[in-house]
N, C-alpha and C positions, 0 to 999 in steps of 0.2 A: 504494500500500500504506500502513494509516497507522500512524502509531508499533507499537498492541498488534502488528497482526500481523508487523511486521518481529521486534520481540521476540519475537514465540513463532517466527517463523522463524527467528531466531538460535538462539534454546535448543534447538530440534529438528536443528537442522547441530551445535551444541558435542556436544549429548549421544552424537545421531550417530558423530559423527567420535571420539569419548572410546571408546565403548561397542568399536566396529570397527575404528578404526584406531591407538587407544592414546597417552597424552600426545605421543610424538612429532611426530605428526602436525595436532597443536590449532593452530591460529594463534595470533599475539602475543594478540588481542583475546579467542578462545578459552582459551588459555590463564589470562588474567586471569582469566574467570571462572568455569574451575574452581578457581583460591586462594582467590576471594570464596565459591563454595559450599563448599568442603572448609571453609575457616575457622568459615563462620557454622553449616554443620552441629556439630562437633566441637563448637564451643564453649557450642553451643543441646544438646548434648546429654549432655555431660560435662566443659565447663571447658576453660581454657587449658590446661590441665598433660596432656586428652585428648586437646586438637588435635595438640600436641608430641610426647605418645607414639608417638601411632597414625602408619598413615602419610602421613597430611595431612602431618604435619611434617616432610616432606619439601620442600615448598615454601615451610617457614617463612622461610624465609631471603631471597623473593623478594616474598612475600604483603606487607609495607612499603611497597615499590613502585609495587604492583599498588593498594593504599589513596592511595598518593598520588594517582594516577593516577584516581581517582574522587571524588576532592575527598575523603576519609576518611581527616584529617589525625590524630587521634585514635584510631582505630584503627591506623594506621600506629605512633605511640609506643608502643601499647601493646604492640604482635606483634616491634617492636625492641628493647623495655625486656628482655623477656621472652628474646628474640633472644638478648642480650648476654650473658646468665647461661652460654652457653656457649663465651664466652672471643669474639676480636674475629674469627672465622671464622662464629660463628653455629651452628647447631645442625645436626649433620650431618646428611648424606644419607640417608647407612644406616642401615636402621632398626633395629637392635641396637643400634651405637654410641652413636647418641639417644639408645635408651632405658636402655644401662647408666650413661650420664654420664646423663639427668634423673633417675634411680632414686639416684643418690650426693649430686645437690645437698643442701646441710644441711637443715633443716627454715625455718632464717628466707630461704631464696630459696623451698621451697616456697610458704611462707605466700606470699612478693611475689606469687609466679606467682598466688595465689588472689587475690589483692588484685587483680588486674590484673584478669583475670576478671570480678570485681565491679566497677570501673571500666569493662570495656564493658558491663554490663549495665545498670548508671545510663547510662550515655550512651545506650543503647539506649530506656530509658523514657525519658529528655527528646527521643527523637526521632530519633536515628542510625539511618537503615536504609541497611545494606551492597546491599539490592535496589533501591531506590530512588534512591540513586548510581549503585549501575553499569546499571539500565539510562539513568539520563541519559546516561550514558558511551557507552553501546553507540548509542546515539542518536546523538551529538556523531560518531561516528566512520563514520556511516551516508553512501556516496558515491551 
C-alpha cells in the first residue's frame, strides 16, 4: 500500500469511527486528528476566539499536545498562550462554561486571542501546514 492510500485509508477509518461510533471510540492517533481538523477548521473559518467558542474547544486543552506531537511547535504556543487566559486549568469542557468565561474576558485578552490568530496565519503563509505534519505523523506511526 503506499503512503496516499494508507492516508486516505486512515481518514476513511477516523471519519468512520467519528461519524458511528462517537469521540469515545477514536484511537490515540484518531483522536489526534480530529484536534488537528476541528483546530484548523474553526480557525480557517472564524479565528481563534471560534475555535474556543464552539465546541472544538472542547479539546483545546489537549490540541498543544497533539501539535507537539506533529512536530507543530508553534502552533502548540499559540493554542497554550490562548489556553492560559482561562486560568492554569485551561479552558473548560463545557461548552457554556467556555463560552460564558471567553464572553467576560476584557477586551485586551480578546485583542491577544486575535493577535494569536494572526500569528498562525503568518506562520501558515511562511509554510506551517497542520496537514502536512500530521500526515508525516500518521506515516511515522504506520506498523
Amino acid at each position: 500500500m503506499t503512503d496516499k492510500e494508507y492516508l486516505e485509508a486512515f481518514n476513511r477509518d477516523f471519519w468512520d469511527t467519528l461519524h458511528n461510533r462517537g469521540v469515545a471510540a477514536l484511537s490515540r492517533l484518531q483522536r489526534d486528528a480530529m484536534c488537528v481538523s476541528y483546530f484548523q477548521a474553526e480557525i480557517n473559518n472564524g479565528g481563534l476566539h471560534q475555535y474556543l467558542f464552539n465546541s472544538s474547544g472542547e479539546f483545546a486543552r489537549e490540541t498543544p499536545d497533539v501539535f507537539r506531537r506533529i512536530r507543530a511547535e508553534l502552533a502548540a504556543a499559540i493554542v497554550e498562550e490562548a489556553n492560559a487566559f482561562f486560568g492554569p486549568a485551561g479552558p473548560p469542557a463545557d461548552l457554556e462554561t467556555r463560552r460564558e468565561e471567553l464572553l467576560a474576558f476584557p477586551e485586551s485578552v480578546e485583542e491577544r486571542i486575535d493577535e494569536l490568530g494572526d500569528e498562525f496565519y503568518d506562520a501558515e503563509d511562511q509554510g506551517l501546514s497542520l496537514a502536512d505534519l500530521f500526515d508525516a505523523y500518521v506515516l511515522s506511526q504506520r506498523s
